[in-house]
Structure formats: C-alpha cells, structure tokens
Backbone as CSV, one residue per row, in Angstrom:
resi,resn,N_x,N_y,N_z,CA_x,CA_y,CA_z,C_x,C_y,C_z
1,UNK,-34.753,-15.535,-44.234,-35.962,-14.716,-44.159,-36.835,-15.129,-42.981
2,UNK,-37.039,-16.889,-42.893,-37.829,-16.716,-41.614,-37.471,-16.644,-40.454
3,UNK,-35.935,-16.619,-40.282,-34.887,-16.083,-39.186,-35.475,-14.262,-39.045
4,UNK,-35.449,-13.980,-39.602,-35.742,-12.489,-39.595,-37.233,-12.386,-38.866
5,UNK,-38.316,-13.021,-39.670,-39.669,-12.706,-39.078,-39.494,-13.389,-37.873
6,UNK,-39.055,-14.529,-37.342,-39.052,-15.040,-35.777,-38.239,-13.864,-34.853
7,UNK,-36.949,-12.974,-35.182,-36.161,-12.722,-34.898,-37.484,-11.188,-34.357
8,UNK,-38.395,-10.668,-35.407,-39.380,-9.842,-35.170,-40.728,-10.180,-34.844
9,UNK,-40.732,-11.248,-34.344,-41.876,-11.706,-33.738,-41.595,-11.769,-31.852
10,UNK,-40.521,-12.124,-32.236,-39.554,-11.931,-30.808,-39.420,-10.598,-30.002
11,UNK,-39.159,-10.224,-31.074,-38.663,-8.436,-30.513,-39.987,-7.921,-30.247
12,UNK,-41.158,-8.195,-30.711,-42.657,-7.693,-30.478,-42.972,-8.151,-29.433
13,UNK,-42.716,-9.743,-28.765,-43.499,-9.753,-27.625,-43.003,-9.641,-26.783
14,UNK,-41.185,-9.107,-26.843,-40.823,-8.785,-25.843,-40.933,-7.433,-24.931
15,UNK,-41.229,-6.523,-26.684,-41.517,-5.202,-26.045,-43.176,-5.112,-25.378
16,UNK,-44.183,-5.892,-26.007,-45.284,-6.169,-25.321,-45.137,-6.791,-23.788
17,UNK,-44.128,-7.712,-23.803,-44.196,-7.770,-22.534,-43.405,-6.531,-21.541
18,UNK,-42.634,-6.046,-21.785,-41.740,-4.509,-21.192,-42.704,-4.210,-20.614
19,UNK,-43.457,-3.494,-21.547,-44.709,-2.182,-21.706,-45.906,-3.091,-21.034
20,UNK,-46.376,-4.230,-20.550,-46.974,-4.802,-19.889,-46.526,-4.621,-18.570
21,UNK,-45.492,-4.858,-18.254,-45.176,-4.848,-17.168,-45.206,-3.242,-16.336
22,UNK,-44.398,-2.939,-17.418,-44.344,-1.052,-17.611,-45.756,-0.544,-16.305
23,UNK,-46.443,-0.693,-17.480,-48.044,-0.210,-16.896,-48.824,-1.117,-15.396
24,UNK,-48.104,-2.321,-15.557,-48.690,-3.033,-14.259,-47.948,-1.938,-13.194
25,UNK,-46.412,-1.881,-13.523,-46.026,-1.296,-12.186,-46.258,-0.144,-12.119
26,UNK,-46.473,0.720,-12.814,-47.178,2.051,-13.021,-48.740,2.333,-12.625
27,UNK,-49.365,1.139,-12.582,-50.419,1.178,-12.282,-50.318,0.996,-10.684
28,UNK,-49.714,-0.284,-10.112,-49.593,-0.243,-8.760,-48.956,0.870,-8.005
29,UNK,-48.314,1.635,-8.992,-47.508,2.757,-7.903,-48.755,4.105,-7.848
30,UNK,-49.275,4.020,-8.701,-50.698,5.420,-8.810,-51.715,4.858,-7.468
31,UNK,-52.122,3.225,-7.245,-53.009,2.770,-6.195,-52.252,3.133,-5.035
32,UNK,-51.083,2.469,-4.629,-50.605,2.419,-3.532,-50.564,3.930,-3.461
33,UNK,-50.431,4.719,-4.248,-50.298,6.203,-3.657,-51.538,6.936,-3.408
34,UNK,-52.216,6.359,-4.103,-53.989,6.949,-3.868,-53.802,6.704,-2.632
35,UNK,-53.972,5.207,-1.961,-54.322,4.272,-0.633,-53.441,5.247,0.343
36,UNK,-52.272,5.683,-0.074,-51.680,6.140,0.679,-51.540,7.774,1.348
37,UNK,-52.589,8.326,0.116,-53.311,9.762,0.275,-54.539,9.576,1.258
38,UNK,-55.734,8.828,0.508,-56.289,8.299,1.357,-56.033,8.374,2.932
39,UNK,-55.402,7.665,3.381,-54.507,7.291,4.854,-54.075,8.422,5.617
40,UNK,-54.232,9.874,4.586,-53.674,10.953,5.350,-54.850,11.903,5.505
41,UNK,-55.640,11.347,4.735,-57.161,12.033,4.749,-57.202,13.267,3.786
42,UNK,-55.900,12.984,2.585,-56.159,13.847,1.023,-56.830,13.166,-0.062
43,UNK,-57.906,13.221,0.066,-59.605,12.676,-0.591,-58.841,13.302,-2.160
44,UNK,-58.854,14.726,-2.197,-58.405,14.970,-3.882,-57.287,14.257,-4.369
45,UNK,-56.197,14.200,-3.953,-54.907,13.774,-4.512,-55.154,11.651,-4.665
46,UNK,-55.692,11.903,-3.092,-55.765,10.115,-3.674,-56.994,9.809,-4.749
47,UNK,-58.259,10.396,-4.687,-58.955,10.394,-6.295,-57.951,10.159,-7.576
48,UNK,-56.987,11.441,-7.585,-56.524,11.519,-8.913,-55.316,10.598,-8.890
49,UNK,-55.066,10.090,-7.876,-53.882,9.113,-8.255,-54.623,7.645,-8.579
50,UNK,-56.082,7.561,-8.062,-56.947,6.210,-7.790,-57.710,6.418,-10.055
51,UNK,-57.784,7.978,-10.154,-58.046,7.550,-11.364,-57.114,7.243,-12.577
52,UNK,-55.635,7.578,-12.690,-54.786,7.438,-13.054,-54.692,5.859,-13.546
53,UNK,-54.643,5.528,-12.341,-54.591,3.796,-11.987,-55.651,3.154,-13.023
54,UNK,-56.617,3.703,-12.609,-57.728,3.033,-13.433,-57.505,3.414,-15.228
55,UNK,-57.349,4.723,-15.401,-57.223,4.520,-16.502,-55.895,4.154,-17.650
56,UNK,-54.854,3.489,-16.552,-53.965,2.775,-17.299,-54.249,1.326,-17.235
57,UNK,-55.166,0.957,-16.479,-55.636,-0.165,-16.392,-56.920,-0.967,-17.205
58,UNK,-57.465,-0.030,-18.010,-58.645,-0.166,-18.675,-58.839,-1.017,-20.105
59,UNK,-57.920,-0.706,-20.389,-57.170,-1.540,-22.019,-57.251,-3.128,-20.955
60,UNK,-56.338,-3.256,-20.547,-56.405,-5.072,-20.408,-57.590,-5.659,-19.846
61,UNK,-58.647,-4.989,-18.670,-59.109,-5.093,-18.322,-60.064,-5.459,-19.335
62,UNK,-60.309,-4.371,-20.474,-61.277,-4.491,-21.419,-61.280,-6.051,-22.144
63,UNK,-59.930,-6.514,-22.276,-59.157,-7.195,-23.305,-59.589,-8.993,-21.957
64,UNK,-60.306,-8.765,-20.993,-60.738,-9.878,-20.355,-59.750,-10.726,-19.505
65,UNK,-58.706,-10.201,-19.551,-57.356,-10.483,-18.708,-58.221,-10.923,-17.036
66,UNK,-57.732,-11.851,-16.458,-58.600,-11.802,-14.826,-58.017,-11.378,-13.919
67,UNK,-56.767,-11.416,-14.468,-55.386,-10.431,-13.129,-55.681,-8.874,-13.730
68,UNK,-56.117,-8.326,-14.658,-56.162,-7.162,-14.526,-57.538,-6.654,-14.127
69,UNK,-58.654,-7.274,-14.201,-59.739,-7.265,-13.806,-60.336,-7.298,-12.462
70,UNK,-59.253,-8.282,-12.011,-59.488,-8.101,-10.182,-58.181,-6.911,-9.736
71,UNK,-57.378,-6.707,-10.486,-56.697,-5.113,-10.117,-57.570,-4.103,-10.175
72,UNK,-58.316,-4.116,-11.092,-59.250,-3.356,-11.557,-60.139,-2.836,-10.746
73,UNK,-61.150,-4.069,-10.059,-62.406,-3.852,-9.529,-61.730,-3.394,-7.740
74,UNK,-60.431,-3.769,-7.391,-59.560,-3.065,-6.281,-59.372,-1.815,-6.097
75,UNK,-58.764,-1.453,-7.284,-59.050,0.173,-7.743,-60.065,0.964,-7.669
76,UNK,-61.364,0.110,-8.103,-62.184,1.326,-8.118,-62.841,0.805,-6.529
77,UNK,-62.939,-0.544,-5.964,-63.077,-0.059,-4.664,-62.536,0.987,-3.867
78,UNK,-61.660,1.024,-3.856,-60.879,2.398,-3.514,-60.794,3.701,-3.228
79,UNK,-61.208,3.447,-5.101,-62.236,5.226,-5.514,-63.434,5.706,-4.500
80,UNK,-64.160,4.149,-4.762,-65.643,4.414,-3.946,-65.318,4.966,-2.673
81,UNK,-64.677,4.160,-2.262,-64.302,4.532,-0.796,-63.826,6.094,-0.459
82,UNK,-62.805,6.678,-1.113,-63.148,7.810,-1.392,-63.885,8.791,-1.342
83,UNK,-64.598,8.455,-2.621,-66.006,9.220,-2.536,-66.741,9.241,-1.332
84,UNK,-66.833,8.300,-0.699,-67.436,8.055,0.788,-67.430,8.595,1.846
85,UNK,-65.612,8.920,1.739,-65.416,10.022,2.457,-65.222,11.338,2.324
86,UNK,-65.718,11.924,1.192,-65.742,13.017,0.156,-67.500,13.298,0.368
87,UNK,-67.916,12.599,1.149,-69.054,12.738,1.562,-70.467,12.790,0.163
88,UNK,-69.855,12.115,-0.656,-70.395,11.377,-1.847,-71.367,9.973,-2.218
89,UNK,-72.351,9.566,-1.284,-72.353,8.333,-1.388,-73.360,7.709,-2.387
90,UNK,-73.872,8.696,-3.256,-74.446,8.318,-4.308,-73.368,7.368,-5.313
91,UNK,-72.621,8.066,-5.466,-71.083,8.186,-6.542,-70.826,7.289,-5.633
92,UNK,-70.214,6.903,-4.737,-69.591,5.449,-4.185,-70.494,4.437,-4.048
93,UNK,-71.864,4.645,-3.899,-73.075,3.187,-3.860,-73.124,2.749,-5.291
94,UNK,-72.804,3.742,-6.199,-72.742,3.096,-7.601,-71.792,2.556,-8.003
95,UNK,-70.286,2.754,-7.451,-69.095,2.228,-8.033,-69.239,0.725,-6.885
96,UNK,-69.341,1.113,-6.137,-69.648,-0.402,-4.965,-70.553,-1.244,-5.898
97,UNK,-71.491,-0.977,-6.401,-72.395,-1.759,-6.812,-71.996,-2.524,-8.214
98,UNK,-70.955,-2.038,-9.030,-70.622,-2.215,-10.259,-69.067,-2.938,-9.595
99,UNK,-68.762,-3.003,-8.361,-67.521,-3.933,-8.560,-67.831,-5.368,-7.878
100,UNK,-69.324,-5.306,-7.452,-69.962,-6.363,-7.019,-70.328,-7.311,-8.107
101,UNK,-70.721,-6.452,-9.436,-70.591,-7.306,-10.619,-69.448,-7.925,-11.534
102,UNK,-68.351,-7.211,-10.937,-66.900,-8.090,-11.407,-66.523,-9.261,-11.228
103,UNK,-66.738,-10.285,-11.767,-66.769,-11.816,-11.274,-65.318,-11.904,-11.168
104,UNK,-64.382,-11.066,-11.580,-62.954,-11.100,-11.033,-62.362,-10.566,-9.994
105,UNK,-63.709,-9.890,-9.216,-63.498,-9.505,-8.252,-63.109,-10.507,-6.934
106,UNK,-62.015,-9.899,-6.145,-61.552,-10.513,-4.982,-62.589,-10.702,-3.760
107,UNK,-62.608,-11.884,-3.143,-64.128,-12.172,-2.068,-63.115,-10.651,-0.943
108,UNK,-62.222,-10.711,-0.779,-62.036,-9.290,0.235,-62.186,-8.095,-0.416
109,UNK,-62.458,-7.640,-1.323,-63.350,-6.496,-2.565,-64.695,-6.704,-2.215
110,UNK,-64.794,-7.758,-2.407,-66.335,-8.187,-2.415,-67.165,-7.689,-1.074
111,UNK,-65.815,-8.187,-0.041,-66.648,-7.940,1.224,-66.177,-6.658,1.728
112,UNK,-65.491,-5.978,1.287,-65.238,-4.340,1.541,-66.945,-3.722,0.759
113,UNK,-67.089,-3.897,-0.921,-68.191,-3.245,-1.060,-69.328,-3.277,-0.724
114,UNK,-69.632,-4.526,-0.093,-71.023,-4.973,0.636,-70.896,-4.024,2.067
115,UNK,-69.842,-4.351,2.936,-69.788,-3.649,3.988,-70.277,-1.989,3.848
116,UNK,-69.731,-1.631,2.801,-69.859,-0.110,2.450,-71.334,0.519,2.084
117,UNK,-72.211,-0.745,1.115,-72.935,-0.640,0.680,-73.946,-0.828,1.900
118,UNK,-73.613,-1.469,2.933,-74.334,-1.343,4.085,-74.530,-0.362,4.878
119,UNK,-73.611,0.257,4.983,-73.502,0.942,5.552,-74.014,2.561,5.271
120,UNK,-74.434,2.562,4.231,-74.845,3.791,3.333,-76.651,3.275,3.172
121,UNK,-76.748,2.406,3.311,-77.765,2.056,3.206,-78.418,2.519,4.527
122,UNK,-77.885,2.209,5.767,-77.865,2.559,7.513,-78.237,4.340,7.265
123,UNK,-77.315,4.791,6.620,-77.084,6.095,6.466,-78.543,6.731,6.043
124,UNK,-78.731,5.866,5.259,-80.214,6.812,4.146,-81.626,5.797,4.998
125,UNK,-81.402,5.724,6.005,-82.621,4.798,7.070,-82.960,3.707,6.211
126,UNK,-83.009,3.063,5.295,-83.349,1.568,4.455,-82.708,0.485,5.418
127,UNK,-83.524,0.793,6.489,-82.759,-0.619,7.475,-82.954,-2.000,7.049
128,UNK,-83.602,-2.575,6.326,-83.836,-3.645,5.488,-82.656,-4.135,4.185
129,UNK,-82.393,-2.992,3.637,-81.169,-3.060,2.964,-79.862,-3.188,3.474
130,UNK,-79.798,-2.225,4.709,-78.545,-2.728,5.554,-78.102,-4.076,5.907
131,UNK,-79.148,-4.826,6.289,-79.016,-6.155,7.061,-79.087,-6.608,6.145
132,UNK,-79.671,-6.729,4.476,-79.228,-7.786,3.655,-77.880,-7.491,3.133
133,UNK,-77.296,-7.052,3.613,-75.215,-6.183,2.826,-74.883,-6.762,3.932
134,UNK,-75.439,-6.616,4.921,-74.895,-7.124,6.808,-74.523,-8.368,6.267
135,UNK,-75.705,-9.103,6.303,-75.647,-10.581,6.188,-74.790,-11.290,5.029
136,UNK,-75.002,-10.276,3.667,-74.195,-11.072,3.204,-72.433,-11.310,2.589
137,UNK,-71.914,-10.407,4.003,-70.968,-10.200,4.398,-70.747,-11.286,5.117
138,UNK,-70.982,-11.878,6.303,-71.385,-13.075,6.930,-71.652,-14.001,6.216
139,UNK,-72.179,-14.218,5.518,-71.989,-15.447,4.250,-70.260,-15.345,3.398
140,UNK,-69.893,-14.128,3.444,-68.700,-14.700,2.946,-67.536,-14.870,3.800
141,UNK,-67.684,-14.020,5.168,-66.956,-14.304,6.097,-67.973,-13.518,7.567
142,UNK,-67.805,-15.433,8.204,-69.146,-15.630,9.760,-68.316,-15.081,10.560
143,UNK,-66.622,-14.523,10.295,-66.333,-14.110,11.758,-66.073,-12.490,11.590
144,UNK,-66.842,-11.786,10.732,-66.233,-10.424,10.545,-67.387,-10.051,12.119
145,UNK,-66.493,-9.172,12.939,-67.342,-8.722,14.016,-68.027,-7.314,13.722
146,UNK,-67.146,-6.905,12.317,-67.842,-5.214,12.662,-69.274,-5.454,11.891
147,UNK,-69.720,-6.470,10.656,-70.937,-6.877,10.597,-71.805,-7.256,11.233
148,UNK,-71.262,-8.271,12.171,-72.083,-8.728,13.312,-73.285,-7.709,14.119
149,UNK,-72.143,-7.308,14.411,-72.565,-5.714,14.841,-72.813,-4.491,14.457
150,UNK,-73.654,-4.454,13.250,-73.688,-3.367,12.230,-75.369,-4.131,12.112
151,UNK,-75.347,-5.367,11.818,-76.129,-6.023,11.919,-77.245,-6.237,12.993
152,UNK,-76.788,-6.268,14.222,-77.693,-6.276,15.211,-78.012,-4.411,15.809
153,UNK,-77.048,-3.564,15.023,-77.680,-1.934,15.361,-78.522,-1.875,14.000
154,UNK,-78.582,-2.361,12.937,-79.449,-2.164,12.050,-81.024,-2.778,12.654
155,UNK,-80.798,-4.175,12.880,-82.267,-4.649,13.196,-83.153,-3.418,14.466
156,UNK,-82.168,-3.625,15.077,-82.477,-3.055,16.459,-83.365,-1.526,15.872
157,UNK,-82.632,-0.371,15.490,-83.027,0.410,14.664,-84.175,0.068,14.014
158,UNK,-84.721,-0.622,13.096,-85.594,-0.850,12.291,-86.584,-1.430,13.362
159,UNK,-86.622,-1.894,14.412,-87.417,-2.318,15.531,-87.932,-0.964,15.526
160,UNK,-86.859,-0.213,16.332,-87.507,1.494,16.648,-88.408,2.146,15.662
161,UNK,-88.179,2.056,14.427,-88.549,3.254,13.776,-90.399,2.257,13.563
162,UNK,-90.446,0.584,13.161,-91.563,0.111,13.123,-92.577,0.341,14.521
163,UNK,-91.360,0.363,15.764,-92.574,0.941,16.923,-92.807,2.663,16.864
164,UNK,-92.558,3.583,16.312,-92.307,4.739,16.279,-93.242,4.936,15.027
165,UNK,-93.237,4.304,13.751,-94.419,3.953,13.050,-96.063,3.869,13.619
166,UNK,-95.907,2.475,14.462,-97.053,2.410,14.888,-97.786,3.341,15.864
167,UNK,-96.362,4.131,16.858,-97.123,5.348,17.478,-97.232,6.072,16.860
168,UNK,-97.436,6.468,15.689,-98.041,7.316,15.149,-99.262,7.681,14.512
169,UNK,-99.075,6.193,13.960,-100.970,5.844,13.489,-101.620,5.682,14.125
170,UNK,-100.965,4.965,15.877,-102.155,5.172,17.370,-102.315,6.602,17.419
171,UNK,-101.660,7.626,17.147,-101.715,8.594,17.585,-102.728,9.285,16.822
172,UNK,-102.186,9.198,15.445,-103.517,9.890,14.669,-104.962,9.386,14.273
173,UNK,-105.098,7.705,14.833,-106.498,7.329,15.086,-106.903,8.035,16.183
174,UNK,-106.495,8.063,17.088,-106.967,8.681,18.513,-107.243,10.276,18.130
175,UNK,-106.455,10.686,17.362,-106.938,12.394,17.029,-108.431,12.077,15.791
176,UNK,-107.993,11.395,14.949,-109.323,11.060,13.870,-110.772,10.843,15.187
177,UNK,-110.358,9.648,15.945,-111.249,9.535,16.780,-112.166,10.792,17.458
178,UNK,-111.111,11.551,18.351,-111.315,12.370,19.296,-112.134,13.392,18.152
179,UNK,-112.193,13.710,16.674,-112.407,15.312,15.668,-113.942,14.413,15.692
180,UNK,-114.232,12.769,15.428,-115.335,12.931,15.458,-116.214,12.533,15.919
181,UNK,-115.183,13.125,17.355,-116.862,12.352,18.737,-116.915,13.993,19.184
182,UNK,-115.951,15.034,18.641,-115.940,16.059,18.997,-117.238,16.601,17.936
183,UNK,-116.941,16.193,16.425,-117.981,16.377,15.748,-119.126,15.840,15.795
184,UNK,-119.860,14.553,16.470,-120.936,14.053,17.026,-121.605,14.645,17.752
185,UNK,-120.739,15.499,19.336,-120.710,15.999,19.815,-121.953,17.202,19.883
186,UNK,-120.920,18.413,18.751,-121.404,19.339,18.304,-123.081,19.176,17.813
187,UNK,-122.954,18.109,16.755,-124.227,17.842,16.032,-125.563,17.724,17.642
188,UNK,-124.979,16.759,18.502,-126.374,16.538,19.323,-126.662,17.320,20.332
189,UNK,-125.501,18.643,20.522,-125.893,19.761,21.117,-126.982,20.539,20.487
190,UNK,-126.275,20.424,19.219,-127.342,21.704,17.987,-128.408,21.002,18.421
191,UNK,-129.057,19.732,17.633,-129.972,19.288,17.935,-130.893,19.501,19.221
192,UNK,-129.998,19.144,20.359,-131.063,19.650,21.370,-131.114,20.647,21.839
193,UNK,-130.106,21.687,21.025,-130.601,23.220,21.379,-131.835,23.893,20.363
194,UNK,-131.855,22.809,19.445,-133.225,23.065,18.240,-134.696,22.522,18.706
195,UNK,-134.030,21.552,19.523,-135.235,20.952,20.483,-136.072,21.715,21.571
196,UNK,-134.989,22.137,22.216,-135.022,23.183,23.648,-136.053,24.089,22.527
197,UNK,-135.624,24.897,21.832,-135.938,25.991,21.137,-137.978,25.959,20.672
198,UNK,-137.368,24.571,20.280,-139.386,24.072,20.053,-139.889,24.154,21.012
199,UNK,-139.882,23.565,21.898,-140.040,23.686,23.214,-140.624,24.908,24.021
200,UNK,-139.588,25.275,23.992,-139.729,26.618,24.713,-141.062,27.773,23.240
201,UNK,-140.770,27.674,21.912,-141.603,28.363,21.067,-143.480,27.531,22.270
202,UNK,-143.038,26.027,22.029,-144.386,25.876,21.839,-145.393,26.291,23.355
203,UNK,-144.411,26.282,24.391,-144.398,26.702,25.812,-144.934,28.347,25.526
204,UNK,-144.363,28.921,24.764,-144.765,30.410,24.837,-146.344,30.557,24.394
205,UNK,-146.095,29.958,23.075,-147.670,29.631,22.528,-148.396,29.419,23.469
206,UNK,-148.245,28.365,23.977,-149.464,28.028,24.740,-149.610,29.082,25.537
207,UNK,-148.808,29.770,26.373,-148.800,30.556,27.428,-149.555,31.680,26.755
208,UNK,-149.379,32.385,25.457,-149.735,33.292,25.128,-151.180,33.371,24.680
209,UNK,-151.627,31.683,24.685,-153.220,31.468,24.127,-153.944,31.636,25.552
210,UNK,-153.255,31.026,26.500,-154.340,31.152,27.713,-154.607,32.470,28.191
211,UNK,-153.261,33.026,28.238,-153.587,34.715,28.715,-155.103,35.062,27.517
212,UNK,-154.347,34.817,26.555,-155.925,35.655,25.362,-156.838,35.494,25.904
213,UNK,-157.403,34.128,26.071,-158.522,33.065,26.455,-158.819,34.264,27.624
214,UNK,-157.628,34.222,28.916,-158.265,34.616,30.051,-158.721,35.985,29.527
215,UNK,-158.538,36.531,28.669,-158.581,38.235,28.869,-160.081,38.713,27.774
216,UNK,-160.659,37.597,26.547,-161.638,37.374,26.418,-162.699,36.959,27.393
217,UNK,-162.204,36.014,28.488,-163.386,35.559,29.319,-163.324,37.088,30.215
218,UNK,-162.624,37.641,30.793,-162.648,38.725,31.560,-163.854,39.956,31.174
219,UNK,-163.551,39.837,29.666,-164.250,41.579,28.494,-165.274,40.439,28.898
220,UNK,-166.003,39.499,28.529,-166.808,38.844,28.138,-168.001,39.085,29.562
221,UNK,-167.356,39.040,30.581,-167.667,38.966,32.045,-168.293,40.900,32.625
222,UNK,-167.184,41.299,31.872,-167.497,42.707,32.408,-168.797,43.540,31.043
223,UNK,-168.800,43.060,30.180,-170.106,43.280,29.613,-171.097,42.853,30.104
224,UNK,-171.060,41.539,30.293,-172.465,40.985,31.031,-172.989,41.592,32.259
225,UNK,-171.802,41.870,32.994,-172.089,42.768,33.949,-172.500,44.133,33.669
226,UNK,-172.338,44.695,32.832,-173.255,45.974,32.294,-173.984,46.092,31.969
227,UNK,-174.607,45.080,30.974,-176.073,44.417,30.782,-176.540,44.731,31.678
C-alpha cells in the first residue's frame, strides 16, 4: 500500500513538473514572439502574444516563485514598451512603474523601465522627472551613454523653459508697469485739464466783472454829463 501512494506521489510531481515546464516553454515561445512582432513594428500581434505570456505566467508568479517573477516583470516590460509605441504612454508609465516594484525584477528590466519612464517624462515637459529616471539609470549602470545624454538634453531643456519662464514675468511686469504709468498718466492729464478749466472759468469771471464795472462807470459818466 505505501508502494502504491509513493508510486502516486511520484506520478504527481512528475506530471507537475511536465506541465511546469510545459508552460515555461510556452510561455517563452508567446515572449520571444511578441519581441519578435515588436521588431517588425506589429504593435497588435506582439501585444497579444506579450499578453498570452503573461497570462500563462500569472499562477506561479502569484505562488512567489523568483524565476517566474523576474520572467514576469520581463514580460510586462515588453508590453509597456509596446504600448509606447502604440503611442500609449499613460498605459506604459503605469506598467513601467509597477515592474519597478518587482523586487524580482532584473537590474537590465530595471534599467529598461527607468530609461522609458524618462523618457516619457521628457515627453510630457516634467524635466525634473526626467533627470531623476536619467540619473537613476546611472546609478545602476555609469556607462550607459544614451542616459548620459538624455540627461544633459533634459537639464539643458529645463534651463530653457526656466529662462523662457522668467521672460515672461519680465515681460508682463513691464506691461503691468507700462497700464499703470499709462493709467497715472491719464489721471494727471484729467487733473490738469480740470485745472486749466478753473482757470480759464475764473479768467472769464474776472474778465466779465471788469467789462460790467467798465460799462457802469461809463452809464454813470454819461448821466452826470446830462445833469
């Protein structure tokens, strides 16, 4: 009898292992064919071969395995990438960002999704975000050159847009300025055209009292003379 249960304990993990294997190589043949759609620039076909992959891969992955977990987080780099060029980069900054949290993730995964994530970052002007994905690409590898240089067009960029910033607020102090010396302006014209205006009223006045004056002393003159 316990010939029998060893004899079926046997036969179980052998077919577990079959069907393990089964799906590993089934799984690598769906990636390599995504990667390899990909490569021809068929974005749909390599998706559906990149999700295939993933979802024969999801059970072990779940199950905490670390070889299927860094297959895993490969895969869906992949996807992202994809999406990326599916002109998607919401949908790939999120799968980038979630295989950055795979601690079974491979440091060349690692430094594919940072690169990517940089680069999308470049894309949506967050030049500050770029150069921290730049850099810490360079922390995991100092000789990648296309960071280097992704890195020094990001700063550079973010130079521009902070001087391109500041001409603008020179620009619109100088207009704020100019509305209210234009409006100062206005005010001390009125004013001394309200001034002028007194002026000239009180100029008439007077002018108009002396004529009276003279034209009383005149009647005043030509009566006496009739007297």
């Amino acid at each position: 009898m316990k010939n029998i249960y060893k004899l079926i304990l046997a036969a179980l993990a052998l077919t577990t292992l079959i069907v393990f294997v089964f799906l590993k190589q089934t799984t690598s043949r769906q990636n390599n064919s995504g990667v390899n759609a990909f490569n021809v620039q068929d974005y749909q076909k390599a998706a559906d071969f990149l999700q295939k992959a993933i979802d024969q891969n999801t059970q072990g992955a779940a199950e905490g395995d670390p070889q299927q977990n860094k297959i895993l987080a490969d895969i869906f780099s992949n996807l992202a990438s994809v999406y990326y060029k599916e002109n998607k980069p919401q949908d790939a900054e999120e799968i980038f960002t979630n295989v950055l949290s795979n601690p079974f993730a491979s440091q060349q995964t690692k430094i594919r999704a940072l690169f990517a994530l940089g680069n999308i970052a470049y894309q949506n002007n967050q030049m500050e975000d770029a150069k921290n994905f730049y850099k810490r690409v360079l922390q995991l590898n100092p000789n990648d050159l296309d960071a280097k240089q992704n890195l020094e067009l990001a700063s550079k960029k973010q130079q521009e847009q902070q001087q391109n910033n500041q001409n603008q607020q020179n620009q619109q102090n100088q207009q704020n300025q100019n509305q209210d010396k234009n409006q100062n302006q206005g005010q001390n014209n009125s004013q001394n055209s309200n001034d002028q205006n007194s002026q000239n009223n009180q100029s008439n006045s007077q002018n108009s009292n002396g004529q009276n004056n003279q034209r009383n002393q005149q009647n005043q003159s030509q009566q006496k003379a009739q007297d």
